[in-house]
N, C-alpha and C positions, 0 to 999 in steps of 0.2 A: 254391320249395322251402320247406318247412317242418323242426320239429327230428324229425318220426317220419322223412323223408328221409335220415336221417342228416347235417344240416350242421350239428347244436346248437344248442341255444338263445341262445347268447352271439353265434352268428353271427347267426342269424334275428335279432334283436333290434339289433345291430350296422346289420344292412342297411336293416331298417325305420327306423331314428333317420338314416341316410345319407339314405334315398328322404326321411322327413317334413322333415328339413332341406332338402333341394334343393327340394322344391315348394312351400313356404312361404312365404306371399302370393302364389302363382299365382292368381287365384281361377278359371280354367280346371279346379283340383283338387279335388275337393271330399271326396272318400271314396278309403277305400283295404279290400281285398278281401284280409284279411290272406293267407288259403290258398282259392281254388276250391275246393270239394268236395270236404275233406279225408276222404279212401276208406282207413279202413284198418283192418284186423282186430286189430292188434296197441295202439292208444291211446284210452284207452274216453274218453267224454266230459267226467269230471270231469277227466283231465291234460289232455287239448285245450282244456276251458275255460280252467283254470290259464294255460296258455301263452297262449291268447289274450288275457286280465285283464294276462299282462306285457308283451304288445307292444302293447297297446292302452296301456298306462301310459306306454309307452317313447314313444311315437309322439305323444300328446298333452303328454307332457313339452317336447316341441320347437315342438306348433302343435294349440294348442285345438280349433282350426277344421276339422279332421279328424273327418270321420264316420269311425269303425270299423266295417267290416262282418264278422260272425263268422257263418261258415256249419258247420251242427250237421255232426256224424261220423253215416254209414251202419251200420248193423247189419245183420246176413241174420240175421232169428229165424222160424222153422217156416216155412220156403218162401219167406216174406217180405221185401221190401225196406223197414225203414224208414229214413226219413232223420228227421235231427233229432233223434234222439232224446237223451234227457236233456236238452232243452235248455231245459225250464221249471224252474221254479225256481231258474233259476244268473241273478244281476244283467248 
């Protein structure tokens, strides 16, 4: 779950600082997939980036050693599916 789920950003962020604690120095771990295919018509890319920028800060604050994976939000624009969009030009 993420915070468009409704369980807030203080949780989301809460759970990920829990999870990147608990696997640190596993080296079995090596990435973490902050949301699957975050699908939702209501959090355009800029807040989703934002939020990702915090739990990626949050998560590395505990273990460097963590890949952040951030996967772009879907749009339906004129019949079309894109994914990723907006997702160039954000670090």
């Amino acid at each position: 779950m993420s915070p468009e789920q409704g369980i807030g950003i203080d949780k989301w962020l809460a759970d990920w600082v829990t999870l990147a604690t608990r696997y640190k120095g596993n080296a079995t771990v090596m990435g973490a997939d902050i949301h699957n295919e975050p699908h939702t018509a209501t959090v355009t890319w800029d807040k989703w980036a934002g939020w990702a920028e915090q739990v990626g800060n949050a998560i590395h604050a505990v273990n460097l050693d963590v890949l952040i994976v951030v996967e772009g939000v879907e749009v339906f624009n004129r019949g079309r599916l894109k994914r990723g969009v907006g997702i160039l030009g954000r670090p």
